[in-house]
C-alpha positions as CSV (number, residue, x, y, z in Angstrom):
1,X,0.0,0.0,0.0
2,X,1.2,3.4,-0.6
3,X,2.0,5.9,2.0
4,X,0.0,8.6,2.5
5,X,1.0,11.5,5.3
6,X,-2.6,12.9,7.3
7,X,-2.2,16.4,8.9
8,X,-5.6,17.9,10.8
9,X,-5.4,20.2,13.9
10,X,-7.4,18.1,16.4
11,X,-6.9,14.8,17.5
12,X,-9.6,12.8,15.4
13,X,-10.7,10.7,17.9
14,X,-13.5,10.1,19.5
15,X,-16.0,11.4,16.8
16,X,-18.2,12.8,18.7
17,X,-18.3,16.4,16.9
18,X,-18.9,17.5,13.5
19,X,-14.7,18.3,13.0
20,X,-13.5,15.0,14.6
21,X,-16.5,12.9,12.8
22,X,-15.7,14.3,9.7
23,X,-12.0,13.7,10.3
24,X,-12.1,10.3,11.6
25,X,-14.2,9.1,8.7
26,X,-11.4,10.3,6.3
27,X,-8.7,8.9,8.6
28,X,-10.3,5.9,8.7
29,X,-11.2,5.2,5.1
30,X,-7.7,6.4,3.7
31,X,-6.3,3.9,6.2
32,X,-8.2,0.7,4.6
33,X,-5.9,1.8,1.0
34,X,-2.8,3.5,2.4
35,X,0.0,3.3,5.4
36,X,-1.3,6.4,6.7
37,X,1.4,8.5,9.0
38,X,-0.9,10.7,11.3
39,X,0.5,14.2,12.9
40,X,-2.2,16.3,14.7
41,X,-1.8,18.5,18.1
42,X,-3.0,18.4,21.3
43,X,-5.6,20.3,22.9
44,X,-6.0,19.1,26.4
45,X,-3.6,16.0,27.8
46,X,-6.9,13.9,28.0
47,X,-6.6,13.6,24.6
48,X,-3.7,11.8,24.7
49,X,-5.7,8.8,26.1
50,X,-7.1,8.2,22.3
51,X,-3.6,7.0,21.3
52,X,-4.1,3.3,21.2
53,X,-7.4,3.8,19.1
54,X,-5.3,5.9,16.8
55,X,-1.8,3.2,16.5
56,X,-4.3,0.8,15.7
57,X,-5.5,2.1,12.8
58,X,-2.5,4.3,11.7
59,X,1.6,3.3,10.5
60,X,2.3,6.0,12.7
61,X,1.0,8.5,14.7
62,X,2.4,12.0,16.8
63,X,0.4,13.9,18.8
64,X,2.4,17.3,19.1
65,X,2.2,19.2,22.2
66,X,3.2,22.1,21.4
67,X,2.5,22.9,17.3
68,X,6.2,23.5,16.9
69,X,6.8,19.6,17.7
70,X,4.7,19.2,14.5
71,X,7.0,20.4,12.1
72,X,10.3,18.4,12.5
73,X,8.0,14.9,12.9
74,X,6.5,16.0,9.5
75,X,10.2,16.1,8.6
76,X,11.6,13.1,9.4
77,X,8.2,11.0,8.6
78,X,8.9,12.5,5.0
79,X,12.5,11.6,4.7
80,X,11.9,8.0,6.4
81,X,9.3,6.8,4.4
82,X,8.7,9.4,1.6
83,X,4.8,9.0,1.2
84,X,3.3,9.4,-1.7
85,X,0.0,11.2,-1.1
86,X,-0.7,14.0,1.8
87,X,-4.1,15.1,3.3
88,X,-3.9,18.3,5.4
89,X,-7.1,19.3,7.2
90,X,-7.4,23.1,7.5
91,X,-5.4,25.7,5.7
92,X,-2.9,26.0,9.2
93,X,-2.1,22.4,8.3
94,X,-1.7,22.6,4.9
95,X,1.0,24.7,5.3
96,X,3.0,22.5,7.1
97,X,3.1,20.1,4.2
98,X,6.1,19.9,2.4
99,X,6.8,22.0,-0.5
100,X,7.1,20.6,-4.5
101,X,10.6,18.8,-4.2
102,X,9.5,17.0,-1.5
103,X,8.5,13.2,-3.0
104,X,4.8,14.1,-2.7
105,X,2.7,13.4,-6.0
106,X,-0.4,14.7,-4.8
107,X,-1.5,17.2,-1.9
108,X,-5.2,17.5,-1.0
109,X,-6.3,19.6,1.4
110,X,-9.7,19.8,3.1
111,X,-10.7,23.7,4.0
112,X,-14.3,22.5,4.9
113,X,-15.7,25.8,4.7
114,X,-14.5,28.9,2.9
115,X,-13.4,30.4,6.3
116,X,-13.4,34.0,4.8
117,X,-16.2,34.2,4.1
118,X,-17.6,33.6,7.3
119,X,-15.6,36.2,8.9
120,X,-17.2,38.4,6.2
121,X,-20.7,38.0,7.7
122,X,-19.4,38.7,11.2
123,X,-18.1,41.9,9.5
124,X,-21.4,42.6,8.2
125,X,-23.3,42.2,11.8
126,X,-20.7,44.3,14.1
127,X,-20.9,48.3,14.3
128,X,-17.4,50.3,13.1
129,X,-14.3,49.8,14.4
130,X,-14.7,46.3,14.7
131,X,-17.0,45.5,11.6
132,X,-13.7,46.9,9.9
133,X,-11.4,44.5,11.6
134,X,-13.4,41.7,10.9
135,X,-13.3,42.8,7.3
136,X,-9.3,43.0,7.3
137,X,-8.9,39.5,8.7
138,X,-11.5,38.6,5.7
139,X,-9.1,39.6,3.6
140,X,-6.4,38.3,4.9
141,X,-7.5,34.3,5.1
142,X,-9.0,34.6,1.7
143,X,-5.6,35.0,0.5
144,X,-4.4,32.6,2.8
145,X,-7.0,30.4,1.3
146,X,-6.1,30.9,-2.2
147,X,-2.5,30.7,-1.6
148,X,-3.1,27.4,-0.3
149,X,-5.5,26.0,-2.9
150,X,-2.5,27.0,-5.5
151,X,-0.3,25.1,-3.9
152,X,-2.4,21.8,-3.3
153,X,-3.5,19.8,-6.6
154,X,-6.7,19.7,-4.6
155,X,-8.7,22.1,-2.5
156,X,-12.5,20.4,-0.7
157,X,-15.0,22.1,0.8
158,X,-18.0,20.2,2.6
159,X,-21.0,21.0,0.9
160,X,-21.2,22.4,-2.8
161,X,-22.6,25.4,-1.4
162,X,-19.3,25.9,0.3
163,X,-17.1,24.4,-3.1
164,X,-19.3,26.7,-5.6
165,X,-18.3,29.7,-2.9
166,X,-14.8,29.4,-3.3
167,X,-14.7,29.1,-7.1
168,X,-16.3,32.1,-7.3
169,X,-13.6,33.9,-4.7
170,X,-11.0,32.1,-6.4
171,X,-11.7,32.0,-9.8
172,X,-8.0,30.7,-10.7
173,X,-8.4,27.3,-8.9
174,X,-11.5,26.2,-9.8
175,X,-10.8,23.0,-11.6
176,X,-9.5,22.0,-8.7
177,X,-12.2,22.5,-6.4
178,X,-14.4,19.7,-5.2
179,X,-16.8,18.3,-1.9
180,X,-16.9,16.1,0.6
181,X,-20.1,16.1,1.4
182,X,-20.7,15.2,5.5
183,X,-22.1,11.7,6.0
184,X,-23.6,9.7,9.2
185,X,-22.1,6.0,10.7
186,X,-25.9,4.1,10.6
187,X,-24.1,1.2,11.9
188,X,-22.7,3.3,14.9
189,X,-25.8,5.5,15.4
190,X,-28.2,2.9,15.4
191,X,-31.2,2.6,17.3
192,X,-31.1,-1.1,17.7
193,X,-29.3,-1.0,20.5
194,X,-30.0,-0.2,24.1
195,X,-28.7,2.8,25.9
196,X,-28.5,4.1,29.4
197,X,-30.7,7.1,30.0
198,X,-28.5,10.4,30.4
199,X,-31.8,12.3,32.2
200,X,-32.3,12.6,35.8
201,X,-36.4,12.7,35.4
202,X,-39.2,11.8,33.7
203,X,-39.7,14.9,31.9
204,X,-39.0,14.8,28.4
205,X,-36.1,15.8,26.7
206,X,-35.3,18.3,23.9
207,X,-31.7,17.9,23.1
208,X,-29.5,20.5,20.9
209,X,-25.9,19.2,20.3
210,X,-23.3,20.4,17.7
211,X,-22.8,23.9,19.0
212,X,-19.3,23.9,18.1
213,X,-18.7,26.9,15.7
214,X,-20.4,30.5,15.7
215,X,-23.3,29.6,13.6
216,X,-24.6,26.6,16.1
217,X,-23.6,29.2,18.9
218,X,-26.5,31.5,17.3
219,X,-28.7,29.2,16.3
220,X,-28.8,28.2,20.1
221,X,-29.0,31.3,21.4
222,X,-31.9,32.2,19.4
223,X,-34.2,28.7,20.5
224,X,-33.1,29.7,24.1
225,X,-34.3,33.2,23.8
226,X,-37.2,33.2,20.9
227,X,-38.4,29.8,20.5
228,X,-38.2,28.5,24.2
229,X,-40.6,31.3,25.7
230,X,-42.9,30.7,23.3
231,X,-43.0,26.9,23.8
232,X,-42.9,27.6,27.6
233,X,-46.3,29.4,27.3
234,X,-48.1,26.6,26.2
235,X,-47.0,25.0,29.3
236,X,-45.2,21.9,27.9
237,X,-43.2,19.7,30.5
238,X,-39.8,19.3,28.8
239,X,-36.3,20.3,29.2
240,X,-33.9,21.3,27.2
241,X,-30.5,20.0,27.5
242,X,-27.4,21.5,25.3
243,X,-25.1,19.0,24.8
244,X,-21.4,19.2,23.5
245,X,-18.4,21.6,23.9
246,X,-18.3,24.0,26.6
247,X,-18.0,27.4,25.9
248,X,-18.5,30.7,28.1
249,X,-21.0,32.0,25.8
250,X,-23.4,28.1,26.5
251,X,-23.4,28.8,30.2
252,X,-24.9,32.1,30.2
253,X,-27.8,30.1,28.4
254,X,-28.6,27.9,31.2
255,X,-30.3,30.7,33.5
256,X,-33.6,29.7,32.4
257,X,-35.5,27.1,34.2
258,X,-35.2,23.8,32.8
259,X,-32.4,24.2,30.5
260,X,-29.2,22.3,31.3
261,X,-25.8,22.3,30.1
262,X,-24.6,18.6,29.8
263,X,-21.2,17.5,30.6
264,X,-18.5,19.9,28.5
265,X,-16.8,17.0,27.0
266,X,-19.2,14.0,25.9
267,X,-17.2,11.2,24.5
268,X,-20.7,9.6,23.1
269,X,-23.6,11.4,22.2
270,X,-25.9,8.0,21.3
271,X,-27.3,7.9,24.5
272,X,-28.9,11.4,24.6
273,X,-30.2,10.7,21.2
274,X,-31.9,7.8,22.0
275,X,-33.8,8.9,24.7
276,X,-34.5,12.5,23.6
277,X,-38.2,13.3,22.8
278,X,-37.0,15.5,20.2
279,X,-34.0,16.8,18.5
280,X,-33.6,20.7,17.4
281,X,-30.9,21.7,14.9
282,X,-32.0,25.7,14.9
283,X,-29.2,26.8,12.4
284,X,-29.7,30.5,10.9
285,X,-26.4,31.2,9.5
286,X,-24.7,28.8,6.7
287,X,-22.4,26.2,8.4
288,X,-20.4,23.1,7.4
289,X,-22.8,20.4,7.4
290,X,-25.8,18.8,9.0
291,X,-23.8,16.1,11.3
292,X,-26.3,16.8,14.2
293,X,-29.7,16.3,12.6
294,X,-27.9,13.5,10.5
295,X,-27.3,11.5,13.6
296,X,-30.4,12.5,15.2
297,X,-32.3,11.1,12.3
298,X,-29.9,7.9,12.6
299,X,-31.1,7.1,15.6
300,X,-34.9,7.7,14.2
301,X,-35.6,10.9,16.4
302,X,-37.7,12.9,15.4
303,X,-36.5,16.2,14.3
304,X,-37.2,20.0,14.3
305,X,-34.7,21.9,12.3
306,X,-34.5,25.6,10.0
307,X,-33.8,24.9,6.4
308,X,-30.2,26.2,6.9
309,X,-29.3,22.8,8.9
310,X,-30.9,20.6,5.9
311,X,-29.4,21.8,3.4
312,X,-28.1,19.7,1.1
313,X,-30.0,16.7,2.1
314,X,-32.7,14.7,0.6
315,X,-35.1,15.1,3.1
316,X,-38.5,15.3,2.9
317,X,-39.8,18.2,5.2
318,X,-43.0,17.4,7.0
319,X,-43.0,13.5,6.6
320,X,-39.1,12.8,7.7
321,X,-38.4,15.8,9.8
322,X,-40.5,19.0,10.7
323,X,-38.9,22.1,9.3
324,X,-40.0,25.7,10.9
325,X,-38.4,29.0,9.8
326,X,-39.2,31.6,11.9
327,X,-39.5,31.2,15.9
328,X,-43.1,30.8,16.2
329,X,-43.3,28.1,13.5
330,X,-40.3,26.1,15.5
331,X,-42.0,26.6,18.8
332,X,-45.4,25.0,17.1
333,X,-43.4,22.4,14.9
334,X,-41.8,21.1,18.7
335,X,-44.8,21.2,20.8
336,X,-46.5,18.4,17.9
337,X,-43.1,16.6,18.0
338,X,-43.4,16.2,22.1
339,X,-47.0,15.7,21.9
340,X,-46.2,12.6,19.9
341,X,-48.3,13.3,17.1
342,X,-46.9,11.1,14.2
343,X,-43.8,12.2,16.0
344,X,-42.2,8.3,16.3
345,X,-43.2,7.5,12.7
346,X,-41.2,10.5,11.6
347,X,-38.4,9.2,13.1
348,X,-38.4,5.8,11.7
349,X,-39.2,7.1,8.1
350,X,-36.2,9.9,8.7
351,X,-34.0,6.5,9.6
352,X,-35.0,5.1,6.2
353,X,-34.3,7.8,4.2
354,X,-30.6,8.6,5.8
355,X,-29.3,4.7,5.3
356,X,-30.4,4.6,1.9
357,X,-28.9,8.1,0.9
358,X,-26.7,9.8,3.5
359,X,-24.0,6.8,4.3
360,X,-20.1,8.6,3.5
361,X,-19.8,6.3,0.5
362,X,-20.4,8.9,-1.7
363,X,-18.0,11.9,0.2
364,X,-15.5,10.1,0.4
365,X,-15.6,8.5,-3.4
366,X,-14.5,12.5,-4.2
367,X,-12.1,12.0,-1.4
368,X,-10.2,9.3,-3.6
369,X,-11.1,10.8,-6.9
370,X,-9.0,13.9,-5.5
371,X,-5.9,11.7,-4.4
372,X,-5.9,9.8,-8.1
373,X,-6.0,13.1,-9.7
């Protein structure tokens, strides 16, 4: 097999976010065709526990603690056992890949999302002076970005949306432009199994997840604020419980009543799936990807989401997931989901429709088309 080097900023493992699930996925299929040699850093020493899961798969890994350990492993990886192929996840990474002379044939690099641009629509929602330094750093990773997709023989994106974006930006790499579109592990997120209940009560459970970027971050602070007082009117006993990553800007929306932060770091997220009465995605501003509600659906939950969190998904609004756009139309769509109108059947059709059409077969066949050139 040949040897393939694998750069990405976070230790892929466990993938229980949308970054480390999209990573591992990668990591793991390149692995089943290549010796893959993983370098990736360090966030918290707790991480470092993931090790053995990673040797296993992997010809061999280094997880650098600091960054600059990064650069000489690259090194001497390179010169030991001159891989063919590189994958760098991020720009930051991508620049730590070798340059033309080194024995490389083909570097691909997965951007995810066109990172400029969303620093543009910060821009566009701060007042002056720091709308304008928003707009500065704008410029600045788009021509990071473009730099980068020069450089690399291929440049992915995770939606088309995101891909069709950055051909217009960078007009001069287009024909190298492609996307990986995000998929779901049916096998892993499967509701055949039994899980233990993560709730304290017998109240039910309305469970957001996947706040891990700005977007969720706003899409969560507006259920808290706009659609939560409206469903608490009609005096509906659930609880909302955020679950993920914990960030300063989560806690402060825990002061309501009967909404709960959930443990900052949860290695797996099936069991507060399963026994959720409902799962909200509430994105408002384009993201990367609908990993949340994919999983949700997975695991045959039935689902309230905004159209932004669907996008680019084959799913049928009203029969295999209940789609509201504005506040008062969430609030309604939720309160018919935890009444348990049709709610269960939704869930199972949503199932249905995500094995048969939203596996990572098809993601990561543009994954290889990009290494074969």
């Amino acid at each position: 097999m040949p040897d393939l080097l694998f750069l990405c900023r976070r230790v892929p493992y466990p993938p229980n976010r949308g970054d480390r699930i999209r990573t591992w996925h990668m990591l793991r299929h390149l692995a089943r065709r290549h010796r893959v040699f993983l370098g990736c850093m360090v966030e918290t020493p707790g991480e470092r526990r993931w090790a053995g899961e990673l040797t296993q798969l992997c010809a061999g890994t280094h997880l650098a603690e600091p960054p600059r350990h990064l650069g000489p492993w690259i090194a001497e990886t390179v010169a030991a056992h001159r891989p063919s192929h590189a994958v760098a996840v991020s720009t930051e990474m991508a620049a730590l890949v070798p340059a033309e002379a080194a024995p490389l044939r083909r570097r691909v690099v997965d951007m995810v999302q066109v990172e400029s641009a969303r620093r543009r629509e910060d821009a566009a929602r701060r007042r002056w002076p720091f709308s304008l330094a928003h707009r500065r750093a704008a410029h600045r990773l788009l021509d990071i970005e473009r730099r980068t997709a020069q450089r690399f023989d291929a440049s992915l994106f995770a939606s088309a949306r995101e891909a069709a974006l950055f051909r217009a930006l960078a007009p001069e790499c287009a024909g190298r432009v492609a996307h990986v579109e995000h998929g779901v592990d049916t096998e892993y997120f499967s509701p055949a199994r039994d899980y233990p209940n993560p709730f304290p009560n017998d109240r039910k459970a309305i469970v957001l997840a996947g706040v891990e970027d700005g977007a969720g971050l706003d899409g969560a602070e507006w259920f808290v604020r706009e659609v939560l007082p409206v469903l608490r009117a009609r005096r509906l006993a659930a609880d909302l419980w955020i679950v993920g990553t914990d960030q300063p800007a989560l806690r402060r929306l825990v002061d309501p009543p009967g909404v709960t932060l959930a443990a900052a770091h949860v290695d797996d997220l099936r069991p507060y799936l399963a026994h959720a009465a409902v799962v909200v995605a509430p994105l408002r501003r384009p993201a990367v990807g609908a990993c949340m509600a994919l999983e949700a659906m997975a695991m045959a939950r039935p689902v309230v989401a905004t159209p932004l969190a669907l996008e680019g998904l084959t799913i049928a609004a009203g029969r295999e997931v209940a789609e509201a756009r504005d506040a008062g139309g969430f609030a309604l769509a939720l309160a018919a989901a935890l009444s348990g109108r049709g709610a269960e059947a939704m869930g199972v059709r949503a199932r249905e429709r995500v094995v048969a059409e939203h596996g990572w077969r098809a993601g990561l066949a543009r994954l290889d088309a990009a290494l074969e050139g």
